[in-house]
MIDO-422630 format. One record per residue: z, y, x of N, C-alpha, C in turn; residue number from 1. Coordinates in nm, 4 decimals, m for minus. Example, Ala and Ser with C-alpha at 12.3 -4.5 7.8 and 13.67 -1.06 7.14 Angstrom:
REM MIDO-422630
<site <0.7800,m0.5690,1.3190>,<0.7800,m0.4500,1.2300>,<0.7800,m0.3300,1.3200>,1>
<site <0.7080,m0.2250,1.2850>,<0.7140,m0.1060,1.3670>,<0.7870,0.0030,1.2900>,2>
This chain:
REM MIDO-422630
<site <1.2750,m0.4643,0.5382>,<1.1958,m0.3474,0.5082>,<1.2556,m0.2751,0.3884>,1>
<site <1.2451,m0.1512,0.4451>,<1.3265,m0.0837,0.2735>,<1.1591,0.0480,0.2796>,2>
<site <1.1443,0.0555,0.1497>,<1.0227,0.1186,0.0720>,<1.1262,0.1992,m0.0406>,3>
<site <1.0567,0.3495,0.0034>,<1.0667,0.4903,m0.0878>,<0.9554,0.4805,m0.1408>,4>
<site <0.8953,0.4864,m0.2934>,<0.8009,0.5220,m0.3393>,<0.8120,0.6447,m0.4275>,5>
<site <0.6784,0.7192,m0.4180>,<0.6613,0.8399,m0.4976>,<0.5226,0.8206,m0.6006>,6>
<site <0.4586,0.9089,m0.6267>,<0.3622,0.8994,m0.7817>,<0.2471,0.8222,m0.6652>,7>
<site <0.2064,0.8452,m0.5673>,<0.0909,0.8276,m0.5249>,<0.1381,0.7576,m0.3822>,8>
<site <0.2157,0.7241,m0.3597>,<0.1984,0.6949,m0.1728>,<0.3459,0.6215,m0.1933>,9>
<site <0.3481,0.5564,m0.0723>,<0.4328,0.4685,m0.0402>,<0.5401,0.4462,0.1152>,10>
<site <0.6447,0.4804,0.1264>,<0.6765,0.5084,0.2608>,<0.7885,0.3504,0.3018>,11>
<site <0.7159,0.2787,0.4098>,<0.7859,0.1909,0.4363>,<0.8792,0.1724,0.5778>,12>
<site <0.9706,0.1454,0.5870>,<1.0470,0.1413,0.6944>,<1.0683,0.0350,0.7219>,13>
<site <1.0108,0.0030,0.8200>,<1.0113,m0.1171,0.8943>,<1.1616,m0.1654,1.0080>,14>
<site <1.2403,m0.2134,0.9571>,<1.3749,m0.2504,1.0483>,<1.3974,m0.3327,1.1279>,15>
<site <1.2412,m0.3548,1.1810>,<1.2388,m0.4750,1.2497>,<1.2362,m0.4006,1.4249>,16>
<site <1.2785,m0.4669,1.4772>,<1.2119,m0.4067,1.6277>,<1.0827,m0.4349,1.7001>,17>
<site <1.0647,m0.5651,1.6291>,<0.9201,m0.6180,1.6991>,<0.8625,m0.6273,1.5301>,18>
<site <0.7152,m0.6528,1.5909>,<0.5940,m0.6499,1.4619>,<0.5276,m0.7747,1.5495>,19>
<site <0.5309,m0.8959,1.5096>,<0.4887,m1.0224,1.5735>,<0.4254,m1.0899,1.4757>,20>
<site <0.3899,m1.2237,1.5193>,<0.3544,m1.3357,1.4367>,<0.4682,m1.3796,1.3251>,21>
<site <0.5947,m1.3730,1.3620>,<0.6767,m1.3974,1.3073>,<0.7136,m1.3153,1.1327>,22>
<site <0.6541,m1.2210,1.1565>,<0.6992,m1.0825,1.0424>,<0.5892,m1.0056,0.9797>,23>
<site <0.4463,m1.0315,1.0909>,<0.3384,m0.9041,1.0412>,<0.2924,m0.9862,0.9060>,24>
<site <0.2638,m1.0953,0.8700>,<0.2045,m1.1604,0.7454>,<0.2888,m1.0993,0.6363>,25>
<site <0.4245,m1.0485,0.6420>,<0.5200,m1.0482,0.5465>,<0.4815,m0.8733,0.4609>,26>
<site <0.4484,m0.8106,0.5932>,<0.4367,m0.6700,0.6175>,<0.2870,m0.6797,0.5700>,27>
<site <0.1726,m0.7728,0.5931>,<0.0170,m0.7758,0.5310>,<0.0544,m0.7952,0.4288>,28>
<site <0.1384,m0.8476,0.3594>,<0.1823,m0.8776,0.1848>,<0.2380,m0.7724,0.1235>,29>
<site <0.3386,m0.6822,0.1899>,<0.3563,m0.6148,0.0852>,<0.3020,m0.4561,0.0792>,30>
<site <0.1932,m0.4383,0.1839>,<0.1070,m0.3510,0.2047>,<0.0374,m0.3604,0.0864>,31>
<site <m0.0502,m0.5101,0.0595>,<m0.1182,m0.5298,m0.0348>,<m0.1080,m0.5287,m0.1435>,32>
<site <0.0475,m0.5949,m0.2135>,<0.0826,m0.5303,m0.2855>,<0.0968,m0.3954,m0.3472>,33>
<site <0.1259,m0.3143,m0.2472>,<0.1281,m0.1839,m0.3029>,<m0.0657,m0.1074,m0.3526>,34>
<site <m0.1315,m0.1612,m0.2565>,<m0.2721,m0.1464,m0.2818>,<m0.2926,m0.1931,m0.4378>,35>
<site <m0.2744,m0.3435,m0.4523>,<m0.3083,m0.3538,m0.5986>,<m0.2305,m0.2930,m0.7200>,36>
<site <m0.1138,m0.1790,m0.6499>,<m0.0758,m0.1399,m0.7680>,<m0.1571,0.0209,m0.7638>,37>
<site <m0.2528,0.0260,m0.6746>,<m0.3037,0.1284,m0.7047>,<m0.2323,0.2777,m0.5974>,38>
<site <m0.1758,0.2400,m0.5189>,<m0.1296,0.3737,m0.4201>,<m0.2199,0.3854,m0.3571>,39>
<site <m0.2021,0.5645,m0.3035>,<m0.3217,0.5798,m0.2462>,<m0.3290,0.6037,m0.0887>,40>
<site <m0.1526,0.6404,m0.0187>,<m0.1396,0.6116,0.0943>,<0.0049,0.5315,0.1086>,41>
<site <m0.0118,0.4454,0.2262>,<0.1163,0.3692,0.2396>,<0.1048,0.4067,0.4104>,42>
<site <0.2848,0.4919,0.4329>,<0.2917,0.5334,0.5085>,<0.4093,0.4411,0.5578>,43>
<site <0.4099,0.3956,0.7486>,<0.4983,0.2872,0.7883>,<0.5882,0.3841,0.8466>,44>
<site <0.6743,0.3469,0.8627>,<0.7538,0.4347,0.9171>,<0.8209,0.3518,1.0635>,45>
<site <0.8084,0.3770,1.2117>,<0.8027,0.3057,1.3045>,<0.9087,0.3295,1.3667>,46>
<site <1.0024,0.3993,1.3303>,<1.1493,0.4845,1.4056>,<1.2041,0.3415,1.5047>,47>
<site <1.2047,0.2700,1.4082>,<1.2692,0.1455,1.4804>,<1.1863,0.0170,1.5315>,48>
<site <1.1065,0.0398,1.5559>,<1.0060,m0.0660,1.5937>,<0.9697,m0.0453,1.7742>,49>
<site <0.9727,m0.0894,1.8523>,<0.9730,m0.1179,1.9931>,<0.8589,m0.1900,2.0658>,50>
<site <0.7923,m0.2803,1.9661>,<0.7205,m0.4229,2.0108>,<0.6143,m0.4395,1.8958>,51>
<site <0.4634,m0.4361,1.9231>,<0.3843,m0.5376,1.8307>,<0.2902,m0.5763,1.9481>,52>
<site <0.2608,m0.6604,1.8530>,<0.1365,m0.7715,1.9223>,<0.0446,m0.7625,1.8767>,53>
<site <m0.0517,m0.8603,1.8866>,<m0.1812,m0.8384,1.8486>,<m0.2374,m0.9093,1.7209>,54>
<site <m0.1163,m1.0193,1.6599>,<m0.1324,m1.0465,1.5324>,<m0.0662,m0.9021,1.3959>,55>
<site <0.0240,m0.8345,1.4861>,<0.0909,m0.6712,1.4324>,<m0.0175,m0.5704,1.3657>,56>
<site <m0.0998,m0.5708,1.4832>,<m0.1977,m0.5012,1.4779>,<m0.3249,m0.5516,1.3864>,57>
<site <m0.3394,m0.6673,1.4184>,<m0.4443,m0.6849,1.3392>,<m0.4462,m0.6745,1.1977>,58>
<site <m0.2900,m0.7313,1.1552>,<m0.2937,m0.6828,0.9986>,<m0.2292,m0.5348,1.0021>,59>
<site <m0.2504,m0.4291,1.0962>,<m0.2615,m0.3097,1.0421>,<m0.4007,m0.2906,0.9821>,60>
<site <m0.5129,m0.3199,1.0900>,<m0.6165,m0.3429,1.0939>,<m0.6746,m0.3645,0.9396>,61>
<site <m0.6485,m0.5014,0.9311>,<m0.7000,m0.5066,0.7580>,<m0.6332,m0.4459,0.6843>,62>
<site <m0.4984,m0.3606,0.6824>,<m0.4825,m0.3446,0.6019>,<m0.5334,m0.2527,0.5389>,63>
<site <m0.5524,m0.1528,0.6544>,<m0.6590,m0.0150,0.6730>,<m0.8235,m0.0697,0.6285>,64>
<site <m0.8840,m0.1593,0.6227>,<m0.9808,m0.1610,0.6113>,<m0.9504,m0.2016,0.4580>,65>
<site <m0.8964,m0.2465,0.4196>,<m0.8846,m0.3117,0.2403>,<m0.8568,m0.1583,0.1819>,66>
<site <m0.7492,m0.0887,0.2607>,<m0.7296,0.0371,0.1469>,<m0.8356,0.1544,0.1693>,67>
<site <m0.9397,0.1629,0.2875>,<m1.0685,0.2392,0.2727>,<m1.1469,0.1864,0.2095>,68>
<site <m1.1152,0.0523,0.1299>,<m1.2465,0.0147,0.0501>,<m1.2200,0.0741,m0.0720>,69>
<site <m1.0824,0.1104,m0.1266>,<m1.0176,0.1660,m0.2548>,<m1.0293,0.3363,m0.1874>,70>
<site <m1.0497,0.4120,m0.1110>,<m1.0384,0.5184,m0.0849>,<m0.8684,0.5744,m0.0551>,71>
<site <m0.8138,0.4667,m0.0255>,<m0.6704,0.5225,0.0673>,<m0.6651,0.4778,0.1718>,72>
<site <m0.5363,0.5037,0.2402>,<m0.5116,0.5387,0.3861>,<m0.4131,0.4837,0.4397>,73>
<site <m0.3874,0.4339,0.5520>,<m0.2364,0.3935,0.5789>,<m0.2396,0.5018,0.7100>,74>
<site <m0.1158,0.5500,0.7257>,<m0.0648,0.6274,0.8351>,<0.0730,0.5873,0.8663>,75>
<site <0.0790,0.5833,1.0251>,<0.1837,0.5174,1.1125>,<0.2773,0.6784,1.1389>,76>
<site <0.4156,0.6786,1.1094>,<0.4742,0.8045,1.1467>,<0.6070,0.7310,1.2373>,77>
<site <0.6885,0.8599,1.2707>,<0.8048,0.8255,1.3786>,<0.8143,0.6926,1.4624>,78>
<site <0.6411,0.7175,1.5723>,<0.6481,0.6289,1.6811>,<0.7439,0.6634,1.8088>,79>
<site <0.8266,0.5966,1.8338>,<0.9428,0.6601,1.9062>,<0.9467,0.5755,2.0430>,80>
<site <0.8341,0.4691,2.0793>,<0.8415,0.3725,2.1234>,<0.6720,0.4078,2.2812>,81>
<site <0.7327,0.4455,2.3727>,<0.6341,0.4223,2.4589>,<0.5204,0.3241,2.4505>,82>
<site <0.5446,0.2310,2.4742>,<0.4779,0.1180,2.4892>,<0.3861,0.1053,2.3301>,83>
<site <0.4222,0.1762,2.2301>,<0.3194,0.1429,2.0977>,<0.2602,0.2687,2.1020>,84>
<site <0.3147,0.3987,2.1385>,<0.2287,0.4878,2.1566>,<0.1121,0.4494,2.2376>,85>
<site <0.1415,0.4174,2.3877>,<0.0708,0.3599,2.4990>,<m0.0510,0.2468,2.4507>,86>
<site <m0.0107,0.1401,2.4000>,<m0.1181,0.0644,2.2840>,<m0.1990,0.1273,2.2136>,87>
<site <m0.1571,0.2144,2.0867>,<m0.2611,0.2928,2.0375>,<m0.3439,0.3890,2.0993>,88>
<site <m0.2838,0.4270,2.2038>,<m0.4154,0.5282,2.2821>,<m0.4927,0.4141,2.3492>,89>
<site <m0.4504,0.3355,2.4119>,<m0.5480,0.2040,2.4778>,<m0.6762,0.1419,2.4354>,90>
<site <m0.6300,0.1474,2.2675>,<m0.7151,0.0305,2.2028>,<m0.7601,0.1347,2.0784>,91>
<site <m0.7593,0.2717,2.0933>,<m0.8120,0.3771,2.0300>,<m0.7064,0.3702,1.8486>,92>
<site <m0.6352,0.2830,1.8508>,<m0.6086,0.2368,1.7345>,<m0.6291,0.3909,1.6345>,93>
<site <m0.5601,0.5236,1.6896>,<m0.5571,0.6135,1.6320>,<m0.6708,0.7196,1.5409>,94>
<site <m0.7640,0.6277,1.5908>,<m0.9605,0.6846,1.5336>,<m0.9427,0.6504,1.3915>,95>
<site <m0.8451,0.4581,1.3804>,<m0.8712,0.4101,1.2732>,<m0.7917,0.4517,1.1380>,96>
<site <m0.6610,0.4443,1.2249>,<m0.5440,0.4627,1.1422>,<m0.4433,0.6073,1.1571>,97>
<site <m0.4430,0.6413,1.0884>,<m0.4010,0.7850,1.1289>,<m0.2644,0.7901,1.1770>,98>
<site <m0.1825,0.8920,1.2485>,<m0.0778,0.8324,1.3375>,<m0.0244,1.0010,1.3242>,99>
<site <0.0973,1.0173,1.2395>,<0.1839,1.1511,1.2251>,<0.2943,1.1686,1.3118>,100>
<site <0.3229,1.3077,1.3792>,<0.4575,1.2866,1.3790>,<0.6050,1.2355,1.2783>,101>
<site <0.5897,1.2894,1.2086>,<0.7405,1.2543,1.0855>,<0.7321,1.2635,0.9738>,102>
């Protein structure tokens, strides 16, 4: 993962192709991290991502729910990937978590 940070928000690029059991705990850590330092959006950046599951998702899930308890946001940008677009319209993910083009 390589992370651009600015005064308020956080942009992470995820270089993984899949978001699994294997990687999402790593990605729930340093989400959180950035929460306890006080950012107010942490934006993923999905250009290269192909594959999550449902442990992927779920710590999007909290992660979004920990940073609406602080009044920030996580937003998913450059989904380039059918099948995760296809997921988030499925399972509404996009109500929760906000989802940009670029």
């Amino acid at each position: 993962m390589r992370v651009k940070e600015s005064q308020d928000e956080v942009m992470i690029y995820i270089e993984s192709k899949n978001i699994d059991i294997t990687n999402s705990k790593q990605l729930k850590e340093k989400i959180f991290s950035f929460i306890d330092q006080g950012i107010k959006e942490i934006i993923l950046d999905f250009s290269e991502v192909q594959m999550i599951d449902s442990s992927g998702i779920g710590k999007l899930l909290l992660s979004q729910k920990r940073l609406s308890e602080v009044n920030s946001k996580l937003s998913l940008v450059n989904i380039k990937s059918d099948y995760i677009e296809k997921i988030i319209k499925l399972i509404h993910l996009d109500e929760v978590i906000e989802v940009k083009e670029g």
